[in-house]
N, C-alpha and C positions, 0 to 999 in steps of 0.2 A: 293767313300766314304772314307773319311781321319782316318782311324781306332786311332789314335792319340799316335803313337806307335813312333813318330821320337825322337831319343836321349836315349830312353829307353835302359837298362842294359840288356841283356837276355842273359842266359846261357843253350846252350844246351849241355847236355851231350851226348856221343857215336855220336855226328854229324860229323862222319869223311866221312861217305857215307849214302846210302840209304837216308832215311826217314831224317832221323835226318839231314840230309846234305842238303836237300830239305825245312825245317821248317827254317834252320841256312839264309839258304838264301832270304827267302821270307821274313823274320825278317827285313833282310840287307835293301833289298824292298821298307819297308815301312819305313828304315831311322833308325833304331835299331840299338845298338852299339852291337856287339855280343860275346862272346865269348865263343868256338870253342873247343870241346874235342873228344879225342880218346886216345885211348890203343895202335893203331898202328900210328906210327909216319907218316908212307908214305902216311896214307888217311889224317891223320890232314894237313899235310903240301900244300898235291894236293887240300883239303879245303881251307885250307888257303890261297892259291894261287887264285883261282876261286873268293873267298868274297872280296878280298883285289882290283879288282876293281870295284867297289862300296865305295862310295864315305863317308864310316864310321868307326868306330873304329874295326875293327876284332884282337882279343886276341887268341892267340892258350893256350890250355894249355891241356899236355900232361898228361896220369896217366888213373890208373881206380879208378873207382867213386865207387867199390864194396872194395874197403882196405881204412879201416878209415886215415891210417895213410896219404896217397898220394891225399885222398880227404882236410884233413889240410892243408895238402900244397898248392893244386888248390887254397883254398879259401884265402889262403894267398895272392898267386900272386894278386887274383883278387881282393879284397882288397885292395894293394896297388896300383894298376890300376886303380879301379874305385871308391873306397869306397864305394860301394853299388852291390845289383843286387836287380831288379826290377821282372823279370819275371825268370823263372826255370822251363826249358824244362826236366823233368824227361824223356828220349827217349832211353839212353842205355840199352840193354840186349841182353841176347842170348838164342837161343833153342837147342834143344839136342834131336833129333830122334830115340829114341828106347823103345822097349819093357816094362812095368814096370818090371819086373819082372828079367832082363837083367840089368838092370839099377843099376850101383854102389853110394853107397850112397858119394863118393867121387862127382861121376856126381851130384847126386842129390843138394849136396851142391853149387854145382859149378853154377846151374842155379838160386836156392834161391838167395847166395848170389848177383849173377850179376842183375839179376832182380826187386830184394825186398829189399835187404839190401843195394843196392845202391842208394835207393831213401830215406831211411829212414836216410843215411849219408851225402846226398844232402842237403834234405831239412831241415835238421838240422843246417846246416851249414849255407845253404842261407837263412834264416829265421834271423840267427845275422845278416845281412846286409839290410835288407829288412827296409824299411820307409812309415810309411803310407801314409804319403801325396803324397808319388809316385805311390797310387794302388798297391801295388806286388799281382803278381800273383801264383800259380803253376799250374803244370799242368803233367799229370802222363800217360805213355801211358799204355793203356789197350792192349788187344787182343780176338780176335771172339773167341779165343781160351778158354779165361774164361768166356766167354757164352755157347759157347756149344763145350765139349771137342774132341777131334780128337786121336783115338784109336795112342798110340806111342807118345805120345807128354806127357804125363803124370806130369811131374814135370813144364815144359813149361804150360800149362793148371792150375795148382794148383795156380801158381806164379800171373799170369796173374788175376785168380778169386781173388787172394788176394791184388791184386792192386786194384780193383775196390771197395773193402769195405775199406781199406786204407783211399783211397781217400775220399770217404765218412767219416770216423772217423775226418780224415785231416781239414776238410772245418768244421766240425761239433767243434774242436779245435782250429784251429788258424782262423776262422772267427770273433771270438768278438776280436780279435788282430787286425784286419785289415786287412787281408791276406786271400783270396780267391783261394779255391782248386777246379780244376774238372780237367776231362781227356776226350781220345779221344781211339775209338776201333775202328782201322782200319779192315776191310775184307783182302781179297787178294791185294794184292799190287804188281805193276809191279818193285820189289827189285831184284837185284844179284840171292840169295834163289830162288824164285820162278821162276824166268827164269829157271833155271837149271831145276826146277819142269816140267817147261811147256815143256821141250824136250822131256820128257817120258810120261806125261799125262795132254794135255793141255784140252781134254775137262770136262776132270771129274772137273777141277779147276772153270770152268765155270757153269757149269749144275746148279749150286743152285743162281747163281744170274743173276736176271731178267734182268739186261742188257745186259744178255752174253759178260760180258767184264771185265777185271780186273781191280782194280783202278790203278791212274798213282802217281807218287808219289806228284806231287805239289797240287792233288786233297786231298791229305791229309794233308800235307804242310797250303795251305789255310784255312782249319776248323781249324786248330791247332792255328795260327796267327788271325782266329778270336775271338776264345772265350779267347784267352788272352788278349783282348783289353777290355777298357774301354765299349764297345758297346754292348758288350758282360756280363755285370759287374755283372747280375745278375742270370748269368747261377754261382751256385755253389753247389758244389758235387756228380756233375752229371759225367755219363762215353754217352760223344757222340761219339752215333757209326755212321760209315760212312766206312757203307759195300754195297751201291749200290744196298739196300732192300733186302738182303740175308735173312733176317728174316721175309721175308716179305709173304711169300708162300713155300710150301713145292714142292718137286719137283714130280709129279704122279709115275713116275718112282721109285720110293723110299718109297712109300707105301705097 
């Protein structure tokens, strides 16, 4: 199936690994121009290394995407690189494992802003570049986390719930512009993170989903690079989740 994504603009942000580095790629894939962001230089560049054979444009651009002032900049470079972005991987953030209660509101800041305030500085910016007669896209990633919260994850959880009404708002505003919003809420994902998880407790990670298996990351990579395609044009403001039917049954044990 020719998703019709060759020569397309797409900007993923935090793609220096994991997830976001798996979507950068399968972008590449399908013939996508991409360009390539991180906070730490040495995952963009080992990005950038990997994308750059494939036979498309790959753009590194350094900076976080949660300080307005370094997201101007990003969009400058790209800007003068491409005059446009077509698609906007919203995929940077981080979480913060503790206590609510434990929890300094300097942290609390610190996952808002990376989470939320950096998609709202994104997509502000890529929204001046966007063209309709290119389709643009966005696309925001959720987490199972703002479906159903996970005791310690408290501000990670909030952030998360508030990306999926975002997005909603998002599609529900910039749809009569031309500009189509939805997102994607991964389950467990076989990431960095959760390896480290799976060393101390790999079956509890499992127990709730029916495949007894985690997802891999190009299994989310590919739902992600489809509902940003035209074939996809009329999924809007929805959060697809692609958790491996975690919500699918409740586990007896757990009753």
């Amino acid at each position: 199936m020719n998703l019709g994504l060759s020569e397309k603009v797409v900007f993923v942000t935090g793609s220096g690994k994991g997830i976001g580095k798996e979507i950068a790629r399968k972008f590449a894939e399908e013939g996508s121009n991409i360009i390539i962001n991180d906070v730490n230089s040495t995952n963009l560049e080992q990005c950038y290394k990997e994308l750059s054979t494939y036979p498309v444009e790959v753009f590194p651009v350094l900076g976080n995407v949660a300080k307005e002032e370094e997201v101007s900049i990003m969009f400058e470079k790209i800007e003068r690189k491409f005059q446009r972005v077509d698609i906007l991987i919203n995929n940077a953030g981080v979480l913060i494992n503790k206590p609510f209660l434990e929890m300094t509101l300097k942290e609390w800041h610190h996952v808002i802003l990376n989470n939320l305030d950096s998609i709202f500085l994104a997509s502000c910016e890529a929204v001046k570049l966007m063209k309709v007669e290119n389709n643009p896209v966005i696309i925001n990633a959720g987490s199972f986390g703002g479906i159903i919260p996970a005791n310690g994850y408290s501000v990670y959880n909030a952030s998360k719930a508030a990306i999926s009404n975002l997005t909603r708002t998002m599609a529900g505003e910039l749809s009569p512009k031309g500009i189509r919003v939805a997102g994607y809420i991964p389950g467990v994902v076989k990431t960095d993170i959760i390896k480290e998880m799976l060393e101390n407790e790999p079956e509890r990670l499992v127990a709730q989903i029916p495949f007894k298996r985690l997802a891999e990351v190009h299994e989310i990579a590919n739902v992600v690079v489809f509902i940003s395609s035209n074939i996809a044009g009329y999924i809007n403001g929805s959060m697809v989740e692609i958790s491996g039917g975690k919500l699918c049954v409740q586990n007896s044990a757990n009753y």
